[in-house]
N, C-alpha and C positions, 0 to 999 in steps of 0.2 A: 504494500500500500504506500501510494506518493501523497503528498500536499505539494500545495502549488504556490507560491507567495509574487507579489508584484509588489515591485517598490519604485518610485523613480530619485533619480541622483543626477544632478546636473543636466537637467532635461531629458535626461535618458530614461527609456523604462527597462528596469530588470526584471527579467523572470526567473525564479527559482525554484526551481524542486527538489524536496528534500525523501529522499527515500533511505529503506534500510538494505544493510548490504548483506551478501550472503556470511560474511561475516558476522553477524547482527549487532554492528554499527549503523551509525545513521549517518548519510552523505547527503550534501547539497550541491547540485549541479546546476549553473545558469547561463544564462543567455540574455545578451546586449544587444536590446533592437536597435537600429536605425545607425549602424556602427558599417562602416567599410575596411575593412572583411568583417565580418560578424564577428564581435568576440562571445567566445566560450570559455566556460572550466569548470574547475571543480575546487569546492571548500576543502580543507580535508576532514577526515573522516571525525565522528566525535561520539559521545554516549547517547545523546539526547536529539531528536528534531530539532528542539530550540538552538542548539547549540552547532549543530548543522548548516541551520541559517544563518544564525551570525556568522558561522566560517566567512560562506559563501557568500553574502552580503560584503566582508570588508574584505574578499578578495575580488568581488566585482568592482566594489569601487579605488581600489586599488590600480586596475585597469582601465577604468576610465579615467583616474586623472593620469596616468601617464602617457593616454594619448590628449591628454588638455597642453 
């Protein structure tokens, strides 16, 4: 089972999904609309969903500002 989070960051909108791994960790993996090349990735891996998204949340924005 996934959840789905959208967040926006510098007029960007983030999409993230946070699923569990066959490890049964939880990863968040997202997606940078309106980006040339699209960026992707992944949080790393964490105990919790919440803690999943925050990954993946401050390694998206991470990548948006260093194409700012």
């Amino acid at each position: 089972m996934s959840a789905t989070h959208e967040i926006e960051y510098k007029a960007k909108k983030i999409k993230i999904t946070v699923a569990k791994t066959s490890q049964g960790k939880q990863v968040g993996t997202f997606i940078v609309a309106d980006t040339d090349p699209l960026l992707r990735g992944t949080g790393a891996d964490a105990n919790t969903a919440e803690e999943a998204l925050h990954n993946a949340e401050r390694k998206a924005k991470e990548l948006v500002d260093q194409r700012a």
